[in-house]
C-alpha positions in Angstrom: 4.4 -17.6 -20.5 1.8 -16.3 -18.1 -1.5 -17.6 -17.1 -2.8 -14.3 -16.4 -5.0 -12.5 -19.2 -4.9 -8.8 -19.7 -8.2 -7.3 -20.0 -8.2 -4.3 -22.2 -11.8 -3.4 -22.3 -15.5 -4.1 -21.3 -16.1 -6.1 -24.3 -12.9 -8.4 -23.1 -14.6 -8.4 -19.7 -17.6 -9.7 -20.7 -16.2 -12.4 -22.8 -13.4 -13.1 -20.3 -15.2 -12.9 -17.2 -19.1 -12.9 -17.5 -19.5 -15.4 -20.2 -16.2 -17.9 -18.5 -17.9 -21.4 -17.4 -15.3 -21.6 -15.3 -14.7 -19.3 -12.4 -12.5 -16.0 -12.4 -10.5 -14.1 -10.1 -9.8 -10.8 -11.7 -7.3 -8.1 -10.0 -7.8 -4.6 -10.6 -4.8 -2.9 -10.6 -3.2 0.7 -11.8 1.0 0.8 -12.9 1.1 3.5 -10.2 -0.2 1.4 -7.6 2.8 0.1 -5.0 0.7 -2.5 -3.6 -0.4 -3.8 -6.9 3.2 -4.2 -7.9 3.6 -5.9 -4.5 1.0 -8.6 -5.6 1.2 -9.0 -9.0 3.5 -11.9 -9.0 1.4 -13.4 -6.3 -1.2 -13.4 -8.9 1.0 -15.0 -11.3 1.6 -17.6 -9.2 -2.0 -18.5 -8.2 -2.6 -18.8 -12.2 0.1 -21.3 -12.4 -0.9 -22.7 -9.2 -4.8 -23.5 -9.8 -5.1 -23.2 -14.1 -6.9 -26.0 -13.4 -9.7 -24.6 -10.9 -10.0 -21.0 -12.0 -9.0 -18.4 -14.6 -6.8 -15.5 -13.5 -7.2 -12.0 -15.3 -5.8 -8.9 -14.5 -7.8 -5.7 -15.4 -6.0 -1.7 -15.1 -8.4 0.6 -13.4 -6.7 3.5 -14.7 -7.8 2.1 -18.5 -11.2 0.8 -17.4 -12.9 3.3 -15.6 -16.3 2.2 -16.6 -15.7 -1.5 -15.2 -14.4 -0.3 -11.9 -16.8 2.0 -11.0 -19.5 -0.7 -12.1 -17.9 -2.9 -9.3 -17.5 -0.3 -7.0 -13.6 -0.8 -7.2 -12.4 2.3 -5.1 -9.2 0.9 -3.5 -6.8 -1.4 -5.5 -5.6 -3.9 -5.5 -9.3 -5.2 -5.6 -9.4 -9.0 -6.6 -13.0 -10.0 -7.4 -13.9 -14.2 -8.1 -16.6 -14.1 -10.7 -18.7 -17.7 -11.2 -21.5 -17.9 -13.9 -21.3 -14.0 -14.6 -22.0 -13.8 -10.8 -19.6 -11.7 -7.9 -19.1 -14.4 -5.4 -15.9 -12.7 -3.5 -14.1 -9.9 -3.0 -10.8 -8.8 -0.9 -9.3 -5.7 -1.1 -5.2 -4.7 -0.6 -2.1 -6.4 -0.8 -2.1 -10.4 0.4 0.3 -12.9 1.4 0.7 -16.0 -0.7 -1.2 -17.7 2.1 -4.2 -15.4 2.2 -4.7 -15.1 -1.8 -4.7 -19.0 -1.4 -7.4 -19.2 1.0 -9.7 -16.7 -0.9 -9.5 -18.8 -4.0 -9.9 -22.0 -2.2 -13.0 -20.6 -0.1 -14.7 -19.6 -3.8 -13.6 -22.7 -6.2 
């Protein structure tokens, strides 16, 4: 079972993400997207790797237009860390294991 949570709307987002005491990294993907592809099980295995430290949710672009664009989210993969409702870090494109690592170390 995954420890990745599908958004599906703003109202998820809000409860998800905004209202999470505990911080989360959220990718923004699209199906289309070849990179994404490329870093979705990276993903996957950062929420295995640090359940304990952060929640992982994954959001499509394609389906939440509204969200992206209130994030500026023009390029995806975007991954965003959220903490108390707040952005605190962003990277945009495909990482290695290594890098993805890193950014969620440098924000948790």
């Amino acid at each position: 079972m995954s420890n990745v949570i599908e958004i599906q709307n703003k109202e998820d987002f809000q409860n998800e993400v905004l209202n999470s005491e505990s911080p989360v990294l959220v990718d923004f993907w699209a199906e289309w997207c070849g990179p994404c592809k490329q870093l979705a099980p990276l993903v996957e295995e950062a929420a295995e790797e640090f359940k304990e430290n952060i929640k992982v949710c994954k959001m499509d672009v394609d389906a939440n237009r509204e969200v992206a664009a209130e994030y500026g989210i023009r390029s995806i993969p975007t991954l965003l860390i959220f903490a108390n409702g707040e952005l605190i870090g962003t990277e945009i494109g495909a990482l290695t294991m290594q890098q993805l690592e890193e950014f969620i170390r440098s924000k948790t």
